[in-house]
BANUTI-78008 format. One record per residue (C-alpha): residue in one letter; x, y, z. Coordinates in nm, 4 decimals. Layout:
# BANUTI-78008
   residuo         xx         yy         zz
         A          X          Y          Z
...
This chain:
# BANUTI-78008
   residuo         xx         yy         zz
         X   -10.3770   -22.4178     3.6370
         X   -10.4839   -22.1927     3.9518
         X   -10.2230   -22.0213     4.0928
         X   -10.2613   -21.8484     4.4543
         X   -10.0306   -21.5504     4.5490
         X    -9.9052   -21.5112     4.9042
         X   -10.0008   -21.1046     4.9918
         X    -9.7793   -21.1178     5.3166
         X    -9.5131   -21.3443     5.2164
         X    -9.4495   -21.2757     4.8116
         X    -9.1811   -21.5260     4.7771
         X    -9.4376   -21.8050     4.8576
         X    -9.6375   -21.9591     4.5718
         X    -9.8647   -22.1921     4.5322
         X    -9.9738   -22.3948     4.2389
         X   -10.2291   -22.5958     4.1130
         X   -10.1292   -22.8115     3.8370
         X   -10.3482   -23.0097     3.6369
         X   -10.0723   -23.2113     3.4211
         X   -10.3571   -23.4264     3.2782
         X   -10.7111   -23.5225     3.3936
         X   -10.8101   -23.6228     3.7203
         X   -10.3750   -23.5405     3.7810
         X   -10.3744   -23.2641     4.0113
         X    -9.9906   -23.1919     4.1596
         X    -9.8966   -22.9670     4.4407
         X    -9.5991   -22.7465     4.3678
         X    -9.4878   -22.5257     4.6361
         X    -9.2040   -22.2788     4.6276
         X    -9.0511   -22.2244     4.9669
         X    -9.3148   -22.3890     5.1604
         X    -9.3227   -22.3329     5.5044
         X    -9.2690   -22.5946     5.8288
         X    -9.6254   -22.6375     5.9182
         X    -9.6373   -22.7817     6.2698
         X    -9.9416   -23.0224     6.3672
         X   -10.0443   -23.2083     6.6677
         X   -10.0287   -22.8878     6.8467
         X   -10.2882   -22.8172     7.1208
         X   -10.2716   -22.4206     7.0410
         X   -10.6129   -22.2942     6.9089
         X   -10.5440   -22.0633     6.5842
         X   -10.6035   -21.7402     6.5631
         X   -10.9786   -21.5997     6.6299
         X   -11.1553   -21.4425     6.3226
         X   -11.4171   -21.2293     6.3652
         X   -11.6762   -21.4742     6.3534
         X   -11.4844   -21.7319     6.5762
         X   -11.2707   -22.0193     6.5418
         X   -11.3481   -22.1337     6.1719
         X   -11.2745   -21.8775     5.9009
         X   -11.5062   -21.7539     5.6501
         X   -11.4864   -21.8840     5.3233
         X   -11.2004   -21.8098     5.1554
         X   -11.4114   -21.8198     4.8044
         X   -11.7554   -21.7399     4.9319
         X   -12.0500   -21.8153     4.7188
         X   -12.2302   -21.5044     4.8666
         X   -12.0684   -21.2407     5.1459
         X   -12.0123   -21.4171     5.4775
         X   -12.0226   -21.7503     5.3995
         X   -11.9236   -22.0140     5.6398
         X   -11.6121   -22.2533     5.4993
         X   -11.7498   -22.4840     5.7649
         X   -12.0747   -22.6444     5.8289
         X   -12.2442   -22.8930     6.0223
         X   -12.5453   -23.0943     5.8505
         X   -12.7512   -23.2363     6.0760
         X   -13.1263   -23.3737     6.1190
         X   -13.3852   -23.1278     6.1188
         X   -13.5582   -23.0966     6.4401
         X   -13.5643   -22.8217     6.6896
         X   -13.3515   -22.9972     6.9713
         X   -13.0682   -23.0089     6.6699
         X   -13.1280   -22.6663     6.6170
         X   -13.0796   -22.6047     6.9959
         X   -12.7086   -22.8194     7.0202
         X   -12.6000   -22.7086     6.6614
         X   -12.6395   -22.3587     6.6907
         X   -12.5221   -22.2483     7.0181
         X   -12.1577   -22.4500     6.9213
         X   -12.1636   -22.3222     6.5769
         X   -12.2479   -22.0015     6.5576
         X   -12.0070   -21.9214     6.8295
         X   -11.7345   -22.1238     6.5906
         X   -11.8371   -21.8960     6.2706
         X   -11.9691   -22.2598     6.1500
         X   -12.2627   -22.2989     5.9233
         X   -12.5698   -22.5386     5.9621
         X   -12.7008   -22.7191     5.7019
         X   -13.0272   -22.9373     5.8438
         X   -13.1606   -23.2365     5.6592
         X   -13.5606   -23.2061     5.5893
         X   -13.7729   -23.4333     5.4357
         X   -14.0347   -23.3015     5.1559
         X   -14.3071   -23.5591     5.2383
         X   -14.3102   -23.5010     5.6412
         X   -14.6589   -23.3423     5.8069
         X   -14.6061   -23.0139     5.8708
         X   -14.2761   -22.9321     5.6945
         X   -14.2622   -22.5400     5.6565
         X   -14.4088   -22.5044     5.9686
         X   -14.1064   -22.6946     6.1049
         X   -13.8355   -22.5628     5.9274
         X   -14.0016   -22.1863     6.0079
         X   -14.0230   -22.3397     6.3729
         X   -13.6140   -22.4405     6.3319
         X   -13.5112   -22.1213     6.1525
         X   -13.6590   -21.9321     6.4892
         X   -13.5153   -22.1358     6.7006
         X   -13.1528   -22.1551     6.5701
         X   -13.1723   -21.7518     6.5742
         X   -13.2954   -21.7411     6.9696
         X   -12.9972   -21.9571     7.0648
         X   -12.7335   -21.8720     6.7969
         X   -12.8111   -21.5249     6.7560
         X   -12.8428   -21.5762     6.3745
         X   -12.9829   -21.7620     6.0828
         X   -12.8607   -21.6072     5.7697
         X   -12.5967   -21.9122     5.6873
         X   -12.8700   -22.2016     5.7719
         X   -12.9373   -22.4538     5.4692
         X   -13.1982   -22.6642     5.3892
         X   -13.1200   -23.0097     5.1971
         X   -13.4269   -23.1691     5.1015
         X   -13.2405   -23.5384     5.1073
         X   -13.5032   -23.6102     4.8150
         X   -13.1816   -23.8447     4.7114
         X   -13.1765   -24.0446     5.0037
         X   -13.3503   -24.3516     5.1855
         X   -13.5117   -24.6567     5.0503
         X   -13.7710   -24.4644     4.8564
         X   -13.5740   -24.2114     4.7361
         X   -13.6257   -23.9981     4.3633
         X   -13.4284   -24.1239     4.1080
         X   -13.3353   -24.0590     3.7154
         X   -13.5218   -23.7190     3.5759
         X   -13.8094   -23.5584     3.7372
         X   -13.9375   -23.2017     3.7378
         X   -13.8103   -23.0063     4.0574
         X   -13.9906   -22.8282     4.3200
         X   -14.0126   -22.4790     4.2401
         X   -14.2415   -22.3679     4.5590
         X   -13.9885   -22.5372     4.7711
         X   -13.7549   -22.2919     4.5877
         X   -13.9572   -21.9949     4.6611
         X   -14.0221   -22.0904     5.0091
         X   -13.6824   -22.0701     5.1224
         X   -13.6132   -21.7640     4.9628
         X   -13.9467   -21.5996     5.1447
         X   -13.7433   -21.7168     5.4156
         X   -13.4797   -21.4336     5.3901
         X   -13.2102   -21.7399     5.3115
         X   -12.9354   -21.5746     5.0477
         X   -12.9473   -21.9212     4.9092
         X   -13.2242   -22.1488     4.7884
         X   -13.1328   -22.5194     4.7657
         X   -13.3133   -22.7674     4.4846
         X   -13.4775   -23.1029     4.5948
         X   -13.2920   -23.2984     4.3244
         X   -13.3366   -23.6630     4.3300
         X   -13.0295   -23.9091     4.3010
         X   -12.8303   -23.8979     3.9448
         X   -12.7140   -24.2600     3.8875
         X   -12.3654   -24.3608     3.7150
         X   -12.4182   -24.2357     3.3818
         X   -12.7393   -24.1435     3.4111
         X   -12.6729   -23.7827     3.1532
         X   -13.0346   -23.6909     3.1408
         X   -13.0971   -23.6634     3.4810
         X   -12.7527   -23.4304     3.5426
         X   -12.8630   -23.2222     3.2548
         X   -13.2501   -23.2171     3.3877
         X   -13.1573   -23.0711     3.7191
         X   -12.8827   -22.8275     3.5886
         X   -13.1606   -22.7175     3.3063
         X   -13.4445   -22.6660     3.5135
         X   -13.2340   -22.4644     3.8058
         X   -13.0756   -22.2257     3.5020
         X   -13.4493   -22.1688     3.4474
         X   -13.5289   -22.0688     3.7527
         X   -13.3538   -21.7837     3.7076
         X   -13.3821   -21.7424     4.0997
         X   -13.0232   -21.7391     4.3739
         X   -13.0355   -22.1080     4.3558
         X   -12.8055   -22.4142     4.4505
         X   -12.8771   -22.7155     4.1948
         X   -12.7970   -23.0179     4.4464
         X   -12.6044   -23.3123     4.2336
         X   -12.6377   -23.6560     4.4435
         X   -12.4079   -23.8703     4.2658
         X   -12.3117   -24.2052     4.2333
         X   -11.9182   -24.2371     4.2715
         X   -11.8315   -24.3455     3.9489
         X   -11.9212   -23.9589     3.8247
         X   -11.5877   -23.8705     3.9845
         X   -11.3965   -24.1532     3.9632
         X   -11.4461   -24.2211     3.5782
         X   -11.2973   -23.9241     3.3685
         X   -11.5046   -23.9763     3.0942
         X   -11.8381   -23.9313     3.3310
         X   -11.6623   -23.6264     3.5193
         X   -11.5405   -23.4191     3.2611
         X   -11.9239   -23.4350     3.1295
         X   -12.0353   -23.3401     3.4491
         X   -11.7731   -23.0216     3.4584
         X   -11.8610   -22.9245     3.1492
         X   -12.2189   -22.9448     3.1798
         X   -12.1603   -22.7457     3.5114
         X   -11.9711   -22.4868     3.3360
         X   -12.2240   -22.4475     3.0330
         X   -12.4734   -22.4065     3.3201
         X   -12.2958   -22.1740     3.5203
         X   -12.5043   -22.2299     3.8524
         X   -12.3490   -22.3142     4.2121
         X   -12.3719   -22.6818     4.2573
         X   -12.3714   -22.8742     4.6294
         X   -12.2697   -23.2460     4.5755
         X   -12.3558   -23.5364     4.7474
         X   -12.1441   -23.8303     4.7028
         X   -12.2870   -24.2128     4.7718
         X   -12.0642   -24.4841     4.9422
         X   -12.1196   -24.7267     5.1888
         X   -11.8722   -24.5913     5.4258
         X   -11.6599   -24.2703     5.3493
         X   -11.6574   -24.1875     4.9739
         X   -11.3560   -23.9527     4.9939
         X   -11.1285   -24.2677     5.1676
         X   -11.1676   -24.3783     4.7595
         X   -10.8599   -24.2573     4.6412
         X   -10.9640   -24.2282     4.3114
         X   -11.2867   -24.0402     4.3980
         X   -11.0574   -23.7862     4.5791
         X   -10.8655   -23.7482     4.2771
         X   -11.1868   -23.6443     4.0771
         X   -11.2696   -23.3885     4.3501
         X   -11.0217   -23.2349     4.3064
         X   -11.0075   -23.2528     3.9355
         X   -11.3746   -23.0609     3.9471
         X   -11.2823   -22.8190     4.1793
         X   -10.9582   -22.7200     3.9680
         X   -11.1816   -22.7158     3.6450
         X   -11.5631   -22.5744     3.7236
         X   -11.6101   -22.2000     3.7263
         X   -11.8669   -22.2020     3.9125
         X   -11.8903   -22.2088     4.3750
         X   -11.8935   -22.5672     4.4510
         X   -12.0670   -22.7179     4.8413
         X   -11.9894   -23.0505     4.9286
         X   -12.2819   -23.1477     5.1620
         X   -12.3042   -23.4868     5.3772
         X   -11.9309   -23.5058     5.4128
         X   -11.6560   -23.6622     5.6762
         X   -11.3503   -23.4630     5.7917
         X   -11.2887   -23.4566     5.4542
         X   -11.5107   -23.1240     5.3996
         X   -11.1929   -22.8948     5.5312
         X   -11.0006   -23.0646     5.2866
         X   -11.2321   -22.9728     4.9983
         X   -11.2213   -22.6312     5.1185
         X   -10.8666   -22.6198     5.1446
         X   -10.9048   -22.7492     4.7395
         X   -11.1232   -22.4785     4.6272
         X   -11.4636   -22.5504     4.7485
         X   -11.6512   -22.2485     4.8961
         X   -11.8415   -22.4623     5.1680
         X   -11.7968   -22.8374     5.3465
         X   -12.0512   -22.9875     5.5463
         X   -11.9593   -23.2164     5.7980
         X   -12.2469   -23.4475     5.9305
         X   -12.3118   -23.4726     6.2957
         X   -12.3969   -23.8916     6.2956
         X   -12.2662   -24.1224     6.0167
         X   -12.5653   -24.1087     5.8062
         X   -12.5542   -23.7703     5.7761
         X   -12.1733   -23.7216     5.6536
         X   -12.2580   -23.9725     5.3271
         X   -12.5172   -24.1010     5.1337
         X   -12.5914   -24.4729     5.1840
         X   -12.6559   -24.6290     4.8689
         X   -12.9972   -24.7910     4.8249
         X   -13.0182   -25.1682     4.8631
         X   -13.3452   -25.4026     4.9240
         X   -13.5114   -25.4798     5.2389
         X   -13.3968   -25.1971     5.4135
         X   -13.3505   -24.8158     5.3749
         X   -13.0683   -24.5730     5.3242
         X   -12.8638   -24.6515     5.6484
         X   -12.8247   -24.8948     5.9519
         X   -12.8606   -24.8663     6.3442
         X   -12.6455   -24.5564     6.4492
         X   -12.4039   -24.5088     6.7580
         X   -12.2742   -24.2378     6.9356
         X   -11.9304   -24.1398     6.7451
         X   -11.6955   -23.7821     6.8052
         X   -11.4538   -23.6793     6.6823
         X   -11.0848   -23.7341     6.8197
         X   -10.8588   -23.4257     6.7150
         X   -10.5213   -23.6298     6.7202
         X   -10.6248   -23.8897     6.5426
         X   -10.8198   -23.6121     6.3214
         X   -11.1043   -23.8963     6.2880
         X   -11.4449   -24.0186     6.4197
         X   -11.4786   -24.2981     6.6171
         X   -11.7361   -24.4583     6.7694
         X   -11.8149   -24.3852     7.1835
         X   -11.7227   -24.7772     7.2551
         X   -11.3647   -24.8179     7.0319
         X   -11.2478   -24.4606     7.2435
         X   -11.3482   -24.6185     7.5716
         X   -11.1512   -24.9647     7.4293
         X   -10.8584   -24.7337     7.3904
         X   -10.8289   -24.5445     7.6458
         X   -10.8247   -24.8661     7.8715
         X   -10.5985   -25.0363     7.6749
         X   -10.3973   -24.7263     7.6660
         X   -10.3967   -24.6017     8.0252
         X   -10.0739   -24.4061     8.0106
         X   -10.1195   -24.2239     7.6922
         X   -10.4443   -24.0366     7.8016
         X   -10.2961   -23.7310     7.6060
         X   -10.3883   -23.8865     7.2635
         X   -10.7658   -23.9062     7.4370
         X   -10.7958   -23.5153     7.5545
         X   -10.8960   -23.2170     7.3537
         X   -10.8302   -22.8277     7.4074
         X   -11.1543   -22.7376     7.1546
         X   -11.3205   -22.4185     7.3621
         X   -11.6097   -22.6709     7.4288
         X   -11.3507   -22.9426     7.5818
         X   -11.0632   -22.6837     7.7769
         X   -10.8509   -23.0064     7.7673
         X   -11.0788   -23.2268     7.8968
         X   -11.0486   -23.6004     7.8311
         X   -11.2820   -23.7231     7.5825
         X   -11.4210   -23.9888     7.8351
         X   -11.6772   -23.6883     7.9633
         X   -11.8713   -23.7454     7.6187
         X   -12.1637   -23.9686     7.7112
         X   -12.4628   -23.8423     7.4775
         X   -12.4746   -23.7812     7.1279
         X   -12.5353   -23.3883     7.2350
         X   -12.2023   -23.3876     7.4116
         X   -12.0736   -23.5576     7.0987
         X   -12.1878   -23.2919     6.8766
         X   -12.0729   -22.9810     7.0918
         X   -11.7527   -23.1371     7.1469
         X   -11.7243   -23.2704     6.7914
         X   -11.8327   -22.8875     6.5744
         X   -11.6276   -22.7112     6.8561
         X   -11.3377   -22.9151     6.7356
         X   -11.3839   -22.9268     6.3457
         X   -11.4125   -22.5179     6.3892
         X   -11.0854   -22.5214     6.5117
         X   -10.8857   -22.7634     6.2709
         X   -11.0764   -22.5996     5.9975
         X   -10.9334   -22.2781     6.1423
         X   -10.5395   -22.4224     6.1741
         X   -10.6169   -22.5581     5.7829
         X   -10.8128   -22.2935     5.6155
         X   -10.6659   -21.9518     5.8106
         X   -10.4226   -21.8870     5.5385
         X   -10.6009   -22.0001     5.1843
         X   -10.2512   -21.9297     5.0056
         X   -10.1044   -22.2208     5.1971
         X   -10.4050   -22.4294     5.2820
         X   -10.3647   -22.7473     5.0468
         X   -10.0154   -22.7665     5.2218
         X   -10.1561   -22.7211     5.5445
         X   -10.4323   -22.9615     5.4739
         X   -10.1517   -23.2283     5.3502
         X    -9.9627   -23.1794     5.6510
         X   -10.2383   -23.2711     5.8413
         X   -10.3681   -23.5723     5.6660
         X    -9.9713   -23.6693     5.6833
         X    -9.9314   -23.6180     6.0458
         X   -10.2318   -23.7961     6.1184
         X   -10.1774   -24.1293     5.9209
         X    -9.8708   -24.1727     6.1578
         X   -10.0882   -24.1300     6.4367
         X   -10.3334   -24.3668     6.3719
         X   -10.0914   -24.6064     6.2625
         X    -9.8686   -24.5843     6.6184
         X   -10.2432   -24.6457     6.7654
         X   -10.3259   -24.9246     6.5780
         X    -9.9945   -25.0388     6.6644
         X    -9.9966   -24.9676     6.9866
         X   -10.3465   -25.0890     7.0557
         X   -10.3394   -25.4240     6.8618
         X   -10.6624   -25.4047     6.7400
         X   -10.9788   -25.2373     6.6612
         X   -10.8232   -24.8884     6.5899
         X   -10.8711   -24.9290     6.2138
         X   -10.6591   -24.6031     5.9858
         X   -10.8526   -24.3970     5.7844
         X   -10.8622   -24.4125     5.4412
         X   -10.9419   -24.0812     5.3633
         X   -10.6186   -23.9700     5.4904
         X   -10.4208   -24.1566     5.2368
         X   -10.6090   -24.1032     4.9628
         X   -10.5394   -23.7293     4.9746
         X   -10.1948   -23.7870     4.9886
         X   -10.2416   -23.9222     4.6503
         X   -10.4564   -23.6789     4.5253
         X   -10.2215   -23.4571     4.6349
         X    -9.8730   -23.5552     4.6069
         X    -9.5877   -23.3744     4.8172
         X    -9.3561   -23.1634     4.6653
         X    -9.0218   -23.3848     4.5898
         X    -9.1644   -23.6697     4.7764
């Protein structure tokens, strides 16, 4: 059981109530109204619109980051949104590409000149993904390692290769050989579903985790968005109620502010669909399809693709309110002004900052304020889909935290 006190309001608790495995309940006492669907941005931290992390894995931690492709032109769109958002970056490299310190030295520089700094960038070697990808046990990079840390990064992440369902000696190979290291070191755990969705597989992988007692970032494989599983949301949140250690979910959907909310100390959200989950292997092609353009829309608190908004908003043509955004990169705007994927991005981090700030703001209420949300929004989308007929499809992931985290006296 975790229990969080309310300093301002001591009447208000919060629990966290594990009445079995994977069974997680929330149990409020004298919760409070939390009103959603408002256009009002919350209140400015010092580092902007997302908060810090409310359970940092080293000082100044982002809760919030944005993983995108590692190129300089990222680097350019990424940092100048997020830094000003108090939003992390976490860029995808790949260890076999020409030239890759050079690049990533060449990145680091130039998401300092634009952002000012570069102290909560991460590297994720995505040894895990695409059609060749590493798989099952093999011995990790330790000059990668070293590298980053020469790189004045607080945090050094490892280039773990993918850990199959059930596959024990490969989780205990890259916990093992990142204890070793002895070094401030992240062990990355790219995992098949079925370690969080079977509770015999996850409670071996928290209490490996815990025996290990290093920070873990985990990658989960789906097709589409692992966290609209409701049963692999339920074994989130199972590990983050039971590991003592910081846990990072990289490559991740909305869902990343929900995590956080949960206990994580960072979320990633991807900026392009195959960089918020991994796509499993399959043959005669690699990790992911053909990509389009997709933002995200803060009343429906989803992505969609460029082409179903425009579908909408024609079909829609009185209701242009559910189509505008008052993110600090929008200023109420309608969302029809987003033509490229950078427009996309800048509108799309500016607007995660500040739902992550309305969620996350107040950690002693945030899994309330995170169900709220999730709540709010399913009714949304459903009076779209309604409304529009067709191709407005709801979200999955926002149901299946309201069963991972059932309302108080629902």
């Amino acid at each position: 059981m975790v229990t969080m006190n309310d300093r301002d309001r001591p009447a208000t608790r919060l629990v966290l109530d594990r009445t079995g495995p994977g069974h997680v309940v929330l149990n409020v006492e004298q919760p409070e109204l939390l009103v959603v669907g408002t256009s009002r941005l919350p209140a400015r931290t010092r580092g902007g619109w997302a908060p810090p992390s409310p359970r940092p894995l080293y000082p100044g931690q982002p809760a919030l980051s944005v993983q995108a492709t590692a190129n300089v032109d990222n680097a350019a769109v990424v940092a100048s949104v997020a830094v000003a958002g108090g939003i992390g970056a976490v860029y995808s490299t790949q260890m076999k590409m020409r030239g890759r310190k050079k690049r990533v030295k060449d990145l680091l520089a130039r998401h300092a000149d634009v952002g000012g700094d570069a102290t909560t960038v991460v590297f994720d070697a995505s040894c895990y993904a695409g059609k060749n990808r590493d798989v099952g046990v093999r011995e990790l990079d330790r000059e990668w390692i070293r590298f980053q840390l020469a790189q004045d990064l607080p945090y050094a992440y490892t280039d773990s290769p993918y850990l199959p369902a059930g596959d024990r000696p490969a989780l205990l190979s890259v916990l093992t050989q990142t204890v070793k290291m002895k070094l401030p070191v992240v062990a990355v755990l790219a995992l098949a579903l079925d370690w969080l969705k079977k509770s015999r597989e996850r409670q071996y992988l928290i209490d490996q985790v815990n025996r290990a007692g290093v920070p873990i970032a985990v990658v989960l494989e789906h097709e589409k968005d692992p966290l609209g599983i409701q049963a692999a949301v339920v074994g989130l949140v199972d590990v983050l109620a039971q590991v003592d250690v910081a846990v990072i979910l990289l490559r991740s959907d909305v869902s990343a502010i929900g995590a956080v909310a949960l206990g994580a100390a960072m979320g990633a959200v991807g900026t392009r669909s195959g960089q918020r989950h991994l796509f499993p292997r399959k043959p005669g092609r690699g990790g992911s399809r053909g990509e389009h353009i997709s933002l995200f829309v803060p009343y429906a608190m989803s992505y969609r693709r460029l082409d179903t908004l425009a579908a909408a908003m024609a079909k829609a043509p009185d209701e242009q309110s559910w189509f505008t955004c008052d993110c600090p990169e929008c200023a109420g705007r309608n969302l029809a002004y987003v033509d490229t994927h950078e427009r996309a991005y800048s509108h799309s981090i500016s607007a995660l900052g500040v739902l992550a700030g309305h969620v996350l703001q107040d950690p002693t209420v945030a899994p309330t304020a995170w169900l709220s949300r999730c709540t709010h929004a399913q009714h949304v989308n459903l009076e779209l889909e309604s409304r529009l007929r067709s191709g407005w499809p709801v979200p999955d992931f926002l149901g299946a935290w309201q069963v991972a985290l059932p309302a108080p006296n629902r």
